[in-house]
Biopython code that builds the backbone (N, CA, C, O; Angstrom):
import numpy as np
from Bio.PDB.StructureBuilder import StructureBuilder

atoms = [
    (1, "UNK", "N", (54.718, -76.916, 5.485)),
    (1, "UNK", "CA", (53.426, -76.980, 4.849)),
    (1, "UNK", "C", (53.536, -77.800, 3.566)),
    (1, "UNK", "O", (54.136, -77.405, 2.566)),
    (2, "UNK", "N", (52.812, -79.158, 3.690)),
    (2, "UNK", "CA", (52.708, -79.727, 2.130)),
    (2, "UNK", "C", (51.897, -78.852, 0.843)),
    (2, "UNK", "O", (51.126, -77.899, 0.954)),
    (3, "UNK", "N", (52.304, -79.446, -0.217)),
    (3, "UNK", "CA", (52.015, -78.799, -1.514)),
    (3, "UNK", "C", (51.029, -79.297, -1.675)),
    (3, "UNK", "O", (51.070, -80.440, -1.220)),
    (4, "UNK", "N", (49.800, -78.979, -2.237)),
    (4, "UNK", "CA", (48.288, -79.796, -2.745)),
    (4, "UNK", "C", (48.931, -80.494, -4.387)),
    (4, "UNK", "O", (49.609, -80.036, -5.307)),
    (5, "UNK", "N", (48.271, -81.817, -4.087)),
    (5, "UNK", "CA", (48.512, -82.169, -5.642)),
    (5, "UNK", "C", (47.341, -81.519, -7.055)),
    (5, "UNK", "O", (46.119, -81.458, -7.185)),
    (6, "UNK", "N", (48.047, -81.289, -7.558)),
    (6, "UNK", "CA", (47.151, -80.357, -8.558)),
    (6, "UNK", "C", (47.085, -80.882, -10.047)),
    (6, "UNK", "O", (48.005, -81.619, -10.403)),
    (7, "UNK", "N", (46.045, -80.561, -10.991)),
    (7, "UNK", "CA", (45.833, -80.799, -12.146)),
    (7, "UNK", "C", (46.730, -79.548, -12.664)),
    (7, "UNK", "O", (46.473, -78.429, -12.221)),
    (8, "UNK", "N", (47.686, -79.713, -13.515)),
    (8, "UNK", "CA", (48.204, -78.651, -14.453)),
    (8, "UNK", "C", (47.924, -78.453, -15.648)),
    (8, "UNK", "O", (47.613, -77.340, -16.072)),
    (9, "UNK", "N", (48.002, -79.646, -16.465)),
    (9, "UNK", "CA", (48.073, -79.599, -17.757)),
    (9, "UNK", "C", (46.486, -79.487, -18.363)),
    (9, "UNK", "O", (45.525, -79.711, -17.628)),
    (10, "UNK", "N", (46.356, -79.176, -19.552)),
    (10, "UNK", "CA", (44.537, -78.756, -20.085)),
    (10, "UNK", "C", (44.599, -80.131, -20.614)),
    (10, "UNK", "O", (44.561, -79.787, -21.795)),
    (11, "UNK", "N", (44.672, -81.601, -20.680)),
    (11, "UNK", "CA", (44.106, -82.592, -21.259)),
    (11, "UNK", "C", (43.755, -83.259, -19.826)),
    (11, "UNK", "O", (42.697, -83.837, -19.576)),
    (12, "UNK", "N", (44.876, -83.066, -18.897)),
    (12, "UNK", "CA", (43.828, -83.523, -17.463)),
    (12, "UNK", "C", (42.496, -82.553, -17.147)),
    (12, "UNK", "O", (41.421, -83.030, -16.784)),
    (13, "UNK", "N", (42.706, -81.274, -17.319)),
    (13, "UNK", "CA", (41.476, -80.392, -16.824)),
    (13, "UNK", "C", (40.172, -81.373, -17.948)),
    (13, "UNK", "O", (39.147, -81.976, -17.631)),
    (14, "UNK", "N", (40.823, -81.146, -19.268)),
    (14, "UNK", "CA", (39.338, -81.639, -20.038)),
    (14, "UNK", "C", (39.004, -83.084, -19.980)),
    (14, "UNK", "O", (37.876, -83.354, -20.391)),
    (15, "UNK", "N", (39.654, -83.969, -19.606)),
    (15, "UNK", "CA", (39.213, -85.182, -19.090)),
    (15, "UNK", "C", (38.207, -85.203, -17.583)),
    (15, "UNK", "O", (37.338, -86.061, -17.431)),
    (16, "UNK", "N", (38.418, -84.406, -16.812)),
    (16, "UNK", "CA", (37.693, -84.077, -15.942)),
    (16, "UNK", "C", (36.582, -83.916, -16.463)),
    (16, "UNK", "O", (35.669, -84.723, -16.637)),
    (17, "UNK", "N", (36.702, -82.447, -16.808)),
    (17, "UNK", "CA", (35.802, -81.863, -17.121)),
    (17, "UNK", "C", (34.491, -82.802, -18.586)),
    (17, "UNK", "O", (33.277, -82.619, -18.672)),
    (18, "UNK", "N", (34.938, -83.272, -19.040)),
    (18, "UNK", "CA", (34.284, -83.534, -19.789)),
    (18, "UNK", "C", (33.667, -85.671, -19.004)),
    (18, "UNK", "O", (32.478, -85.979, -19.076)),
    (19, "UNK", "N", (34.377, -86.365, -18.597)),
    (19, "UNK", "CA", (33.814, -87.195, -17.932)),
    (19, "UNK", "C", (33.434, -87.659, -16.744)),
    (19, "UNK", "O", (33.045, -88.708, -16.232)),
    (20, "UNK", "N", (33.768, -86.072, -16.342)),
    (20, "UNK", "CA", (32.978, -86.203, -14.304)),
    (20, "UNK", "C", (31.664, -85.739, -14.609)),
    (20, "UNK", "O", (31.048, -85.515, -15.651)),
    (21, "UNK", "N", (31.408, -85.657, -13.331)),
    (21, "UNK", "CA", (30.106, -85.586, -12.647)),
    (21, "UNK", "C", (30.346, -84.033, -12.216)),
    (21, "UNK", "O", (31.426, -83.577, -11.841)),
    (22, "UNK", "N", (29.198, -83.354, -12.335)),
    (22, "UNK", "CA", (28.693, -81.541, -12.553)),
    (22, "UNK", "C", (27.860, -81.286, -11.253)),
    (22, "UNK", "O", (26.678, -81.551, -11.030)),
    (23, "UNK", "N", (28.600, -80.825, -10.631)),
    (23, "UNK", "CA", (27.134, -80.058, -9.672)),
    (23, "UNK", "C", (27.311, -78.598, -9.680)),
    (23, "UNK", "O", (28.104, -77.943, -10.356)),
    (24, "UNK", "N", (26.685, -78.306, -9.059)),
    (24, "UNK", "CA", (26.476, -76.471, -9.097)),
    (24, "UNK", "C", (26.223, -75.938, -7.813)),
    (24, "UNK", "O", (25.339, -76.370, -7.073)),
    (25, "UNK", "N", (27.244, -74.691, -7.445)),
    (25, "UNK", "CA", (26.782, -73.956, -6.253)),
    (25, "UNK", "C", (26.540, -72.715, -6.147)),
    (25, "UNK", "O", (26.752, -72.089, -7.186)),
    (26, "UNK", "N", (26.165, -72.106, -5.255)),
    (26, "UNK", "CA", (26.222, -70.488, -5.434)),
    (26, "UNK", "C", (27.556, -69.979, -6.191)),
    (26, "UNK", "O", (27.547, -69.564, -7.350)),
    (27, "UNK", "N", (28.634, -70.064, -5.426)),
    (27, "UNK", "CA", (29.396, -69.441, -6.276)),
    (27, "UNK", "C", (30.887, -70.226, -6.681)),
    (27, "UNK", "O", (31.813, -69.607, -7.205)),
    (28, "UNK", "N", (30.950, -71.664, -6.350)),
    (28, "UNK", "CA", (31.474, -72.560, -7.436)),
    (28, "UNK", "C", (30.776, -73.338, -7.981)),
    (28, "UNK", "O", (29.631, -73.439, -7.542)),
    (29, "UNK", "N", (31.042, -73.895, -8.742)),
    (29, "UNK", "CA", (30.621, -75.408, -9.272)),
    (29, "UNK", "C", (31.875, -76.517, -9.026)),
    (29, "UNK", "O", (32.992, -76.209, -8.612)),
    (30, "UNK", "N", (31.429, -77.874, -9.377)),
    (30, "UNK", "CA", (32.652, -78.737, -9.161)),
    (30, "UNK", "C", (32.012, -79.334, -9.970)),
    (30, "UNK", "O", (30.840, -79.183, -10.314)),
    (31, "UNK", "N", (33.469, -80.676, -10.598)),
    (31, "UNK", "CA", (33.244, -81.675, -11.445)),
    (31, "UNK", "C", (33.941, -82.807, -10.553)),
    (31, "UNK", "O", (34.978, -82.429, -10.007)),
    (32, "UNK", "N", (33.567, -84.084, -10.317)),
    (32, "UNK", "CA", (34.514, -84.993, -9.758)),
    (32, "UNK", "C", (34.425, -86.377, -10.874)),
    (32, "UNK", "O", (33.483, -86.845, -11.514)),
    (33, "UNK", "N", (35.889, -86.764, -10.756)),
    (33, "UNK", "CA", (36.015, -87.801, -11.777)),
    (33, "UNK", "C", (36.872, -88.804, -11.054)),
    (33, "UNK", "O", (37.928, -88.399, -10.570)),
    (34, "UNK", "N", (36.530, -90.077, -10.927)),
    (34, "UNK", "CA", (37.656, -91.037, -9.744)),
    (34, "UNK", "C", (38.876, -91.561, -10.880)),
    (34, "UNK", "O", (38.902, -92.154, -11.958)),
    (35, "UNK", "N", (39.823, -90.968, -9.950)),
    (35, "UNK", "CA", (40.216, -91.731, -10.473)),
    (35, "UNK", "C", (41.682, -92.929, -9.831)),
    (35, "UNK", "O", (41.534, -93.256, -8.654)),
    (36, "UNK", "N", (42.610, -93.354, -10.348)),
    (36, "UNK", "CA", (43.342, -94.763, -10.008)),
    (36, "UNK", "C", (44.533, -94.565, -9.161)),
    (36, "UNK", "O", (45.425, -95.413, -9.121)),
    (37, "UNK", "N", (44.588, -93.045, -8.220)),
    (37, "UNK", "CA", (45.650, -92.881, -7.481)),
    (37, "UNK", "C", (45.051, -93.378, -5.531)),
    (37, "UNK", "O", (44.181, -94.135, -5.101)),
    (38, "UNK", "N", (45.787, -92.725, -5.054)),
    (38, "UNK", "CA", (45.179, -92.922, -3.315)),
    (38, "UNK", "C", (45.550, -91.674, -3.108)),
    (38, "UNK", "O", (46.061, -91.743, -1.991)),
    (39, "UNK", "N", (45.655, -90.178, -3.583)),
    (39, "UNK", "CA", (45.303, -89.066, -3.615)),
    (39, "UNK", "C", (43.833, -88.442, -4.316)),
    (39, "UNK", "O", (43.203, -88.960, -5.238)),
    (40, "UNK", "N", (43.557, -87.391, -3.708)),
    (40, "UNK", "CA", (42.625, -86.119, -4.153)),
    (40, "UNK", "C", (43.643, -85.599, -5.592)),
    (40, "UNK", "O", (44.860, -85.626, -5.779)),
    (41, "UNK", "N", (42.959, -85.328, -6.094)),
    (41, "UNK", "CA", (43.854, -84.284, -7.311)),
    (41, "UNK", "C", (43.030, -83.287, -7.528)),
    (41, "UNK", "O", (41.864, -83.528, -7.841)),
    (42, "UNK", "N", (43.516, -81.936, -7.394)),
    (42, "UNK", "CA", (42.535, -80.807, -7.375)),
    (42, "UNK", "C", (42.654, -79.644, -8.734)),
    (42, "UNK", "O", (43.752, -79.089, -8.766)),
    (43, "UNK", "N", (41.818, -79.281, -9.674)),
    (43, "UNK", "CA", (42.486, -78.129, -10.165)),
    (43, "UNK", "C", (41.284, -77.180, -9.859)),
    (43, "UNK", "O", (40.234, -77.547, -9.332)),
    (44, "UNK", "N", (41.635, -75.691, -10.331)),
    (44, "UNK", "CA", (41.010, -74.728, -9.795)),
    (44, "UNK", "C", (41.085, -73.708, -10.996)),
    (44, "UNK", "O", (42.211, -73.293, -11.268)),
    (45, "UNK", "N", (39.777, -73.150, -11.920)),
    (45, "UNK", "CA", (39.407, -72.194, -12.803)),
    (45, "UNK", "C", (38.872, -71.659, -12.707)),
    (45, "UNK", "O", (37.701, -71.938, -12.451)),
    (46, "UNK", "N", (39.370, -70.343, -12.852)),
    (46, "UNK", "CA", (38.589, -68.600, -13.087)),
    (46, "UNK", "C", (38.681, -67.875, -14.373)),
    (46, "UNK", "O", (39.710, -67.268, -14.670)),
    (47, "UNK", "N", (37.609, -67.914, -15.176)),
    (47, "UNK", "CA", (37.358, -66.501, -16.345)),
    (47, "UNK", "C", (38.498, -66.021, -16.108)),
    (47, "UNK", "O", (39.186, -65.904, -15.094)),
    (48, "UNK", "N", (38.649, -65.671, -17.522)),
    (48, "UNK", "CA", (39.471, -64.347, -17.373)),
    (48, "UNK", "C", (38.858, -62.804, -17.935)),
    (48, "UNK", "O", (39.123, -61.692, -17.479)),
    (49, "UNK", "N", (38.325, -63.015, -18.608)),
    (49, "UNK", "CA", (37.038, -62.118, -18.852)),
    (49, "UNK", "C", (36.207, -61.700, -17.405)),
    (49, "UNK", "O", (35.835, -62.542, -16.587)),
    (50, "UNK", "N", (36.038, -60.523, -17.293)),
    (50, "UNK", "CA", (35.444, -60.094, -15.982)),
    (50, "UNK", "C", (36.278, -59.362, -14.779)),
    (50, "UNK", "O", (35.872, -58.676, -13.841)),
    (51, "UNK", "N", (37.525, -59.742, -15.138)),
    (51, "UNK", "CA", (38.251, -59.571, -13.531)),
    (51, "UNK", "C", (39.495, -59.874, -13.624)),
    (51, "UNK", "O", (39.981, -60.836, -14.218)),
    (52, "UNK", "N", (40.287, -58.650, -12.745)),
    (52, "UNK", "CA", (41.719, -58.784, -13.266)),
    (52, "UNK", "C", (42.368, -60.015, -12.793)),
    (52, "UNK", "O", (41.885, -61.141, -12.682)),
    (53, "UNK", "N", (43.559, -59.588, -12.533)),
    (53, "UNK", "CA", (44.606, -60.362, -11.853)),
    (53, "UNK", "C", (44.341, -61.050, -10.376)),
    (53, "UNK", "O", (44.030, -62.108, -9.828)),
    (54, "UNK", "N", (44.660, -59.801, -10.158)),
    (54, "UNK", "CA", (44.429, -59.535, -9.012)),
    (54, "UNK", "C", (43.200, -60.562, -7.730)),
    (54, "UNK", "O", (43.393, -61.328, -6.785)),
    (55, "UNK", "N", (41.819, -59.910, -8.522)),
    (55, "UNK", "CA", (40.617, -60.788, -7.756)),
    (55, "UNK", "C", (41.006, -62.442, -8.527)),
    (55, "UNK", "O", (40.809, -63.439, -7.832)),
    (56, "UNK", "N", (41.277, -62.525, -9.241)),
    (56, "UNK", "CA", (41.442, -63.869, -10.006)),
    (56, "UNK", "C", (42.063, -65.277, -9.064)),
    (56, "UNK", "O", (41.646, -66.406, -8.805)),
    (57, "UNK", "N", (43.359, -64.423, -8.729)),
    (57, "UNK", "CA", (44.059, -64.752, -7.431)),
    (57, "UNK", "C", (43.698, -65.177, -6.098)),
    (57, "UNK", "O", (44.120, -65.995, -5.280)),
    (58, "UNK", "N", (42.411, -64.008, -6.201)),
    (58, "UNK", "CA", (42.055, -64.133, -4.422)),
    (58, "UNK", "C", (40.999, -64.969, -4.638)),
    (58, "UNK", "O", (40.357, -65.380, -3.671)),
    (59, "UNK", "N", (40.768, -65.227, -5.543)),
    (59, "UNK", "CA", (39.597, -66.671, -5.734)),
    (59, "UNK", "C", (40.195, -67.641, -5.657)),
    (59, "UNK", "O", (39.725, -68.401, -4.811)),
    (60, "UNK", "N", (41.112, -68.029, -6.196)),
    (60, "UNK", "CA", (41.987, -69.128, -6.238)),
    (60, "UNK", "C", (42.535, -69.441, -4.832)),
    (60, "UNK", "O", (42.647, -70.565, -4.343)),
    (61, "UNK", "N", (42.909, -68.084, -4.174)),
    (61, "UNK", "CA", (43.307, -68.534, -2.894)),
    (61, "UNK", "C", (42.729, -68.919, -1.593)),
    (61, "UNK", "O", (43.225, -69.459, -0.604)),
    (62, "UNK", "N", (40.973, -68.291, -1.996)),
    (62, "UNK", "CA", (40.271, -68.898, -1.539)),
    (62, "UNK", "C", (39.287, -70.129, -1.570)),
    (62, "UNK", "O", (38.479, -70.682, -0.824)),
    (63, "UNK", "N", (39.592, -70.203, -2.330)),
    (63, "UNK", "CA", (39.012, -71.804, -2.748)),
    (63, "UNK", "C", (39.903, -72.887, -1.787)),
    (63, "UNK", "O", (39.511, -73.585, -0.852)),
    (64, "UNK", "N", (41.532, -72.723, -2.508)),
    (64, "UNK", "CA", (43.053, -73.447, -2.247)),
    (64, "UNK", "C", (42.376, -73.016, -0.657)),
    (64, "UNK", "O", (41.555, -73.911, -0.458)),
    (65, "UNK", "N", (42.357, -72.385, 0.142)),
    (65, "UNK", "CA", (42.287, -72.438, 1.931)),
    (65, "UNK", "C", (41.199, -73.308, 2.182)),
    (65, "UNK", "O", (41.376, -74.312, 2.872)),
    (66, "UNK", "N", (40.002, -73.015, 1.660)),
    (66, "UNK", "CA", (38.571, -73.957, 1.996)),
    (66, "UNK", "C", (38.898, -75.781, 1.569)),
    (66, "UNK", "O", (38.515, -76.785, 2.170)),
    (67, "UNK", "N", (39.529, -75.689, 0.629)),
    (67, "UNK", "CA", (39.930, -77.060, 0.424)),
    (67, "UNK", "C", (40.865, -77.519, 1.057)),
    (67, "UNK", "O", (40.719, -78.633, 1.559)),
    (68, "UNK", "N", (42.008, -76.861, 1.214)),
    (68, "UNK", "CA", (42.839, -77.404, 3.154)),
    (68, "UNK", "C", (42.167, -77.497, 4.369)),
    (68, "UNK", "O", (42.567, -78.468, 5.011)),
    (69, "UNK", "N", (41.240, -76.814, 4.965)),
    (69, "UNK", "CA", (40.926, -77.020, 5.742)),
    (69, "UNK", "C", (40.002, -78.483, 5.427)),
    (69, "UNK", "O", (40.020, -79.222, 6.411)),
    (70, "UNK", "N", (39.492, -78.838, 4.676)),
    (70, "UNK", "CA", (38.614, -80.042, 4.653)),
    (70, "UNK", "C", (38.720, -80.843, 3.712)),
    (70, "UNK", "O", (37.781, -81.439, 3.184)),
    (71, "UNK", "N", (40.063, -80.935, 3.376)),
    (71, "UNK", "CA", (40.465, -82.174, 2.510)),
    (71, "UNK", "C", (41.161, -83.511, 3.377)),
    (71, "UNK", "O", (41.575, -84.514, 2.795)),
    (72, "UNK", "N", (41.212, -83.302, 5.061)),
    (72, "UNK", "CA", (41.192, -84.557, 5.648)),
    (72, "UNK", "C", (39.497, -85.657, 5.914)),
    (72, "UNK", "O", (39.090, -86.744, 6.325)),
    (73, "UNK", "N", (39.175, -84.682, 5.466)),
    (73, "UNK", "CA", (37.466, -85.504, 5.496)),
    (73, "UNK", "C", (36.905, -85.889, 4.253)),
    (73, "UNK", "O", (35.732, -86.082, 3.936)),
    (74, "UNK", "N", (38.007, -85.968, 3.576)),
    (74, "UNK", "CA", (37.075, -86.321, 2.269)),
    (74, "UNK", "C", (38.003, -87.707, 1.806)),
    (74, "UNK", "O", (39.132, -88.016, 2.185)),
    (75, "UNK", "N", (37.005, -88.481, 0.754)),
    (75, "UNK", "CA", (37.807, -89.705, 0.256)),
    (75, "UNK", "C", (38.574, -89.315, -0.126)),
    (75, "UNK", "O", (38.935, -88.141, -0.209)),
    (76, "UNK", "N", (39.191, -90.629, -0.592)),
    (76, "UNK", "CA", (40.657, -90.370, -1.791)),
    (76, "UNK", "C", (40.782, -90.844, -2.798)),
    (76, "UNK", "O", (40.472, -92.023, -2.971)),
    (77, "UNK", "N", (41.205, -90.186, -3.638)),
    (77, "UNK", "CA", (41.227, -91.065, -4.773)),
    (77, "UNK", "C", (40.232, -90.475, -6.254)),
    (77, "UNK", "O", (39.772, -91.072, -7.227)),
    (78, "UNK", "N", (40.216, -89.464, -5.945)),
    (78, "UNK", "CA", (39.655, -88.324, -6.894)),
    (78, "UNK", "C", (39.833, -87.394, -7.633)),
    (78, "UNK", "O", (40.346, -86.530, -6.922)),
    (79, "UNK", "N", (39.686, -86.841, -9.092)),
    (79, "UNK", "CA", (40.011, -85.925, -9.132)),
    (79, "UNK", "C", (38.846, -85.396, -8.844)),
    (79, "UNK", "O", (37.817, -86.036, -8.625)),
    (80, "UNK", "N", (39.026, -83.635, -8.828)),
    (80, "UNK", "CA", (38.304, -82.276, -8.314)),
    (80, "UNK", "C", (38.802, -80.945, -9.003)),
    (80, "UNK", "O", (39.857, -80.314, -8.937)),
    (81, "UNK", "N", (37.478, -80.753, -9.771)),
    (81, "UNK", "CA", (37.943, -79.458, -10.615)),
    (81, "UNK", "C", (36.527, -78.425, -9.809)),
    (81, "UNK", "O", (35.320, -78.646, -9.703)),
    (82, "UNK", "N", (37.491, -77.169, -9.326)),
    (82, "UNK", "CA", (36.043, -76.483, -8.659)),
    (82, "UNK", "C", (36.218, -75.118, -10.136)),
    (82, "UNK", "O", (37.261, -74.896, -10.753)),
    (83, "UNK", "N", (35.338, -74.664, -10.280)),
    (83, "UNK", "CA", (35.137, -73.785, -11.623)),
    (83, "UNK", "C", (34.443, -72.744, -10.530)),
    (83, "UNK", "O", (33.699, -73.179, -9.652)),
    (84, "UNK", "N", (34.802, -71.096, -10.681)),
    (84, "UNK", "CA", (33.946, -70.059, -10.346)),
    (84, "UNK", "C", (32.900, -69.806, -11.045)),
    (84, "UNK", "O", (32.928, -69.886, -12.273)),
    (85, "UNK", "N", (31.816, -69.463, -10.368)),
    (85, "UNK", "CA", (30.568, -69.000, -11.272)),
    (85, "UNK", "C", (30.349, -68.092, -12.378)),
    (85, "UNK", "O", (29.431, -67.369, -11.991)),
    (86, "UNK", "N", (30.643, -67.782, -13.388)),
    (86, "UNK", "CA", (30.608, -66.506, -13.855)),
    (86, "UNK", "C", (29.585, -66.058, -14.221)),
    (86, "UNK", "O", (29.508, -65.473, -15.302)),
    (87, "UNK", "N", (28.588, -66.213, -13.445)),
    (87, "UNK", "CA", (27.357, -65.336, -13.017)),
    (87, "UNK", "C", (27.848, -64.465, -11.923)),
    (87, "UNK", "O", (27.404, -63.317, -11.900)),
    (88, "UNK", "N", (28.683, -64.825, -11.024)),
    (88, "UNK", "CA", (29.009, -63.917, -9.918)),
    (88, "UNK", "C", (30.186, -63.535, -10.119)),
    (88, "UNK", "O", (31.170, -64.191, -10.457)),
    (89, "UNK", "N", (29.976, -61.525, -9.720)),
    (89, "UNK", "CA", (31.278, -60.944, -9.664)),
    (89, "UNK", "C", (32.417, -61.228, -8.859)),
    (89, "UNK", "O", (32.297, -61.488, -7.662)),
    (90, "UNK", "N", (33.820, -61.185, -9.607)),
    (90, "UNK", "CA", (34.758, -61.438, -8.430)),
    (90, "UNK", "C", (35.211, -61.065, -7.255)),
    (90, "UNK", "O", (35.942, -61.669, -6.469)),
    (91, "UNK", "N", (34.327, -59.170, -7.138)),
    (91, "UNK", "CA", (34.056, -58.287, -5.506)),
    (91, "UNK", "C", (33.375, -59.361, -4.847)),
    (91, "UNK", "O", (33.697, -59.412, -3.660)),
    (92, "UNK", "N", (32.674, -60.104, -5.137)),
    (92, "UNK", "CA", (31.450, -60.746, -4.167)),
    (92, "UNK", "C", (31.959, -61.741, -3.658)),
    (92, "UNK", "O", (31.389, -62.273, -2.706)),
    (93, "UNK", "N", (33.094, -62.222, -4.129)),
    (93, "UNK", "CA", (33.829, -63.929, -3.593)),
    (93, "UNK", "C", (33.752, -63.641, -2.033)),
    (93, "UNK", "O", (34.076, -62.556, -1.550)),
    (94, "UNK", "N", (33.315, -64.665, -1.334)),
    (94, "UNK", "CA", (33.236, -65.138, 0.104)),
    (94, "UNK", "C", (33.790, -65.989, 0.547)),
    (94, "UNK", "O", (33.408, -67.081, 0.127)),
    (95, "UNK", "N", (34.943, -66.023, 1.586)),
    (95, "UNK", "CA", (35.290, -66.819, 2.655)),
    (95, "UNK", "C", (34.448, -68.020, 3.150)),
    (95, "UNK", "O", (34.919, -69.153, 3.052)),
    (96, "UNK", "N", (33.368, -67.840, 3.613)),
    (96, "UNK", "CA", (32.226, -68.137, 4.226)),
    (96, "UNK", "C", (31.158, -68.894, 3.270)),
    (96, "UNK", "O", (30.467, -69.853, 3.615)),
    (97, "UNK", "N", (31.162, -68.280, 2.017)),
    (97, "UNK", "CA", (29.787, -69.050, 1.276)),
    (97, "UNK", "C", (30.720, -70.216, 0.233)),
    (97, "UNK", "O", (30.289, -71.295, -0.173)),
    (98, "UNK", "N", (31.744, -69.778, 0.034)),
    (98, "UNK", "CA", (32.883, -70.732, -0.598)),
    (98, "UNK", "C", (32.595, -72.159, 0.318)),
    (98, "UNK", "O", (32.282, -73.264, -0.125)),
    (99, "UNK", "N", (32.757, -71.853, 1.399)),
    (99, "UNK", "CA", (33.055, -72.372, 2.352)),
    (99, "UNK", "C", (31.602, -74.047, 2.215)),
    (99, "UNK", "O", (31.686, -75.259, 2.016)),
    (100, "UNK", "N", (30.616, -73.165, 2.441)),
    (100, "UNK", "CA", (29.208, -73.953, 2.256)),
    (100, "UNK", "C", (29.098, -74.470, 1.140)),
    (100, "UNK", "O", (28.531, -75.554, 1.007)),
    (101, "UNK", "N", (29.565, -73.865, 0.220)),
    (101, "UNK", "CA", (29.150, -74.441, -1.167)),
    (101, "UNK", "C", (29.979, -75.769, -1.437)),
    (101, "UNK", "O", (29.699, -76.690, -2.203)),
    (102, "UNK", "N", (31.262, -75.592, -0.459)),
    (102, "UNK", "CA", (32.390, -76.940, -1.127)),
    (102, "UNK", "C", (31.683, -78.151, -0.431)),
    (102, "UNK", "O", (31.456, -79.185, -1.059)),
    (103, "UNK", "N", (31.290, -77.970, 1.083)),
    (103, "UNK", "CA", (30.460, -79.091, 2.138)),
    (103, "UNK", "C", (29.566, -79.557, 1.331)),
    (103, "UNK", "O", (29.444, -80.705, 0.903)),
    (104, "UNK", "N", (28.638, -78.179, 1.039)),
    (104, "UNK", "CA", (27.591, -79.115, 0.583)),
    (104, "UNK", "C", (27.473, -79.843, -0.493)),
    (104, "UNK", "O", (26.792, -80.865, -0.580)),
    (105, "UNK", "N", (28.251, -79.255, -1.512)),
    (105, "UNK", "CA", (28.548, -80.037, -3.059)),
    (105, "UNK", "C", (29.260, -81.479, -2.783)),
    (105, "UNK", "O", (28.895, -82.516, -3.336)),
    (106, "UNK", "N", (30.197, -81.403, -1.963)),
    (106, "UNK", "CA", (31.126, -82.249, -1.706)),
    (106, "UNK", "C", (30.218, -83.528, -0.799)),
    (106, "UNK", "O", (30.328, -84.753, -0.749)),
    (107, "UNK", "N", (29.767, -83.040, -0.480)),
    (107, "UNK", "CA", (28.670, -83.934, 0.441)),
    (107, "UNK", "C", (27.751, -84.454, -0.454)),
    (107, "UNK", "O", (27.622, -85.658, -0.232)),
    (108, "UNK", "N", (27.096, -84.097, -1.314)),
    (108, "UNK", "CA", (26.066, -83.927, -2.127)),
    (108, "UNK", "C", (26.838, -85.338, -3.045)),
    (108, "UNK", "O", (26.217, -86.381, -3.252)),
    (109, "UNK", "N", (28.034, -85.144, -3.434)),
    (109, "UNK", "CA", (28.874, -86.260, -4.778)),
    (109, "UNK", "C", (29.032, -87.776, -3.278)),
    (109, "UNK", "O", (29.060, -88.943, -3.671)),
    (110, "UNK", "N", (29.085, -87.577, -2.250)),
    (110, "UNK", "CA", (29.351, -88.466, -1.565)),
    (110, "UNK", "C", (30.577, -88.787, -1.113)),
    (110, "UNK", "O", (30.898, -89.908, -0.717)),
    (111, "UNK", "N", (31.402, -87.664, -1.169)),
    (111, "UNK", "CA", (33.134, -87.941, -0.856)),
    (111, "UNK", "C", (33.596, -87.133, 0.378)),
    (111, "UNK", "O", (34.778, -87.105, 0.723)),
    (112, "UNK", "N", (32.440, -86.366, 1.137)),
    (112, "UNK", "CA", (32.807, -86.095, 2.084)),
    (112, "UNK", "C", (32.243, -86.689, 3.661)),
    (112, "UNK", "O", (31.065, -86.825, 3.992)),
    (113, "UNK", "N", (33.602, -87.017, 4.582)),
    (113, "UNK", "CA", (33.112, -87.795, 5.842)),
    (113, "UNK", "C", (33.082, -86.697, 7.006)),
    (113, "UNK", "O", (33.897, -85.910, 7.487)),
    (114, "UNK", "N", (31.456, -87.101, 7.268)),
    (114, "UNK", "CA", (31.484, -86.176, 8.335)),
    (114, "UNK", "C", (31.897, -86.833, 9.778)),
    (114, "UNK", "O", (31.956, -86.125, 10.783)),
]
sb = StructureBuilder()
sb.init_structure("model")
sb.init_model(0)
sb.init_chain("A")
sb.init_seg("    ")
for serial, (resi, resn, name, xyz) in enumerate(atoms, 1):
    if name == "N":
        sb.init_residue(resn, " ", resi, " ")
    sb.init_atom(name, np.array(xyz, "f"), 0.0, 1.0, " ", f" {name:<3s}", serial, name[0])
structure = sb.get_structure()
């Protein structure tokens, strides 16, 4: 199983974050910012306020699965920061609406091939 390439450090997250593009979903949001590789670059943030360890995790790990399954359909050459809602509790995270929200956002910025 390959490793996802990931944003680690907080001056890549805030370069994202601060010169991508914002959309909003039920229960992520994303920022996408292009940039000069022939990879996706992905990072992934949850509050920590609200919710332990534990659910923190299982957000993360569900996000990290929804984005394997459909990161062969998408361009390249991007970064991708998906942010949890913190309007929504971390009991409520979904498999399934995760799922819709990444298509359609992802669809919505124009980087996904159907």
């Amino acid at each position: 199983m390959r490793k996802l390439n990931t944003l680690k450090k907080n001056y890549e997250f805030k370069n994202v974050l601060s010169k991508g593009k914002f959309y909003i979903g039920k229960q992520i949001s994303i920022y996408v910012l292009k940039n000069n590789k022939k990879t996706n670059v992905i990072g992934i943030a949850v509050r920590k306020k609200g919710c332990g360890a534990v659910q923190k995790n299982r957000i993360k790990r569900l996000i990290r699965e929804n984005y394997r399954l459909i990161k062969e359909n998408l361009k390249q050459g991007y970064d991708i920061v998906f942010l949890w809602n913190k309007k929504v509790e971390a009991c409520q995270a979904n498999f399934h609406i995760i799922k819709e929200d990444m298509e359609r956002l992802l669809n919505k910025v124009g980087i996904l091939n159907k």
